[in-house]
Phi, psi and omega in degrees: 000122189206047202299150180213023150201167171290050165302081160325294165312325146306316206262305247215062146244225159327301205261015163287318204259318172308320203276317175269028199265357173255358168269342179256062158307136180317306178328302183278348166282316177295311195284333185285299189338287219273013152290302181306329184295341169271288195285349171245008164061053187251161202241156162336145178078338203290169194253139143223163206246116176275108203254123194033099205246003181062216171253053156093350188324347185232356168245358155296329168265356158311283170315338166304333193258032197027073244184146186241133197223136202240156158230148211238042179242162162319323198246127169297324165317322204275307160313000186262310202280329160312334154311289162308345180257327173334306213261340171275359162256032204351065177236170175240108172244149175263106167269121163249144144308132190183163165248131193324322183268047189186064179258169191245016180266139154204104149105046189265317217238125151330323192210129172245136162241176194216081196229203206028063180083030186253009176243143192117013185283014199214198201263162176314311161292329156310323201284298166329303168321304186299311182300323189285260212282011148281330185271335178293324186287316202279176169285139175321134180070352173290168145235150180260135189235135182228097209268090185238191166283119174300132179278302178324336184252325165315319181275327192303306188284059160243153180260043214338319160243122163264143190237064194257132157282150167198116147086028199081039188213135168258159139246095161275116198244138193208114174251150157263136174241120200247083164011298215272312172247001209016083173209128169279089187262104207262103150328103143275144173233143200229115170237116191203137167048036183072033170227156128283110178225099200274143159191167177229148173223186157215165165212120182301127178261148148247146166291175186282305205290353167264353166256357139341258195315334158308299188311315186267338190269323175277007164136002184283110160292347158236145171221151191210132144312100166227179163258203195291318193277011182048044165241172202309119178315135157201183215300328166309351218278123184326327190206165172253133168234110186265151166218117198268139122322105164251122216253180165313112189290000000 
């Protein structure tokens, strides 16, 4: 098993939103919204940019909040149905198609956010690219917020095989932690409705002080640390949510 790139379309359909539809709960969707909303201090009016935004779930209720919001992902399935939930939360959001290392904003958005896993799909230099066109997309003083895994509490609980039921349905996931490169490299198997479906990824892991020092070697002038509950990160902590400072071009 060796995954040596992120194909999203494969990894990022049906049976992602079938297999993860009881961990993404409104609840746990209500609890983020209103962490960001905290940790970025947001204010009436403000553009914010959802950078892999998936299938909308957290910039459809942003707009809920009048909140003015572009969403960002790769994958046309997931955009599709975040359209569709738009229009049944009777907001207006702009979902573009686009690849994280390559966007067309500059100097657009009050806020950029990044969440559930979504940095870290790519080789070391790409992952860079990305933080260099998030900081080109904010505003003088804006920020980017980044909702990953804490590695530390990722090693103490790892698993290598996982196992989710639904309906008679498997999600088999059978990982690796690979040292050397801090990338988690994951088998998945889909067993549903009498198919069989295979795919492989990776996701690059960090510590807070090497995507600190990323954040800051690309131009971010603060960088701050929390956990999933927005209190100071520590080794325990459920999740890492960094959040960056873009200082004066």
């Amino acid at each position: 098993m060796a995954a040596h790139s992120f194909d999203g379309n494969s990894v990022f359909e049906d049976d992602y939103l079938y297999f993860y539809d009881k961990l993404l709960t409104p609840e746990r969707t209500q609890h983020e919204v209103d962490l960001i909303c905290r940790l970025l201090h947001l204010q009436p009016g403000m553009s914010i940019l959802d950078l892999a935004c998936g299938h909308g779930r957290i910039a459809n209720q942003l707009a809920v909040l009048g909140y003015h919001v572009t969403g960002v992902d790769a994958t046309p399935f997931f955009l599709r149905k975040a359209i569709e939930d738009a229009a049944n939360c009777g907001v207006q959001v702009e979902y573009l198609q686009g690849d994280m290392r390559s966007l067309h904003f500059q100097d657009c958005f009050h806020c950029i956010i990044n969440c559930f896993n979504a940095f870290g799909y790519f080789d070391d230099n790409d992952n860079r690219l990305v933080l260099a066109q998030a900081y080109k997309a904010l505003k003088a003083g804006g920020k980017l917020l980044i909702d990953i895994q804490n590695l530390s509490r990722l090693l103490r609980d790892f698993q290598p095989d996982l196992v989710t039921e639904r309906d008679g349905n498997y999600m088999l996931a059978r990982s690796r932690y690979d040292a050397l490169t801090n990338r988690t490299h994951t088998e998945r198997i889909i067993i549903r409705d009498g198919q069989v479906r295979r795919g492989e990824y990776f996701i690059r892991n960090f510590t807070f002080p090497e995507i600190r020092d990323w954040l800051l070697q690309t131009g971010f002038s603060h960088v701050e640390g929390y956990g999933y509950n927005g209190e100071p990160l520590a080794v325990d902590s459920q999740r890492m949510i960094v959040v960056a400072i873009a200082g004066d071009r």
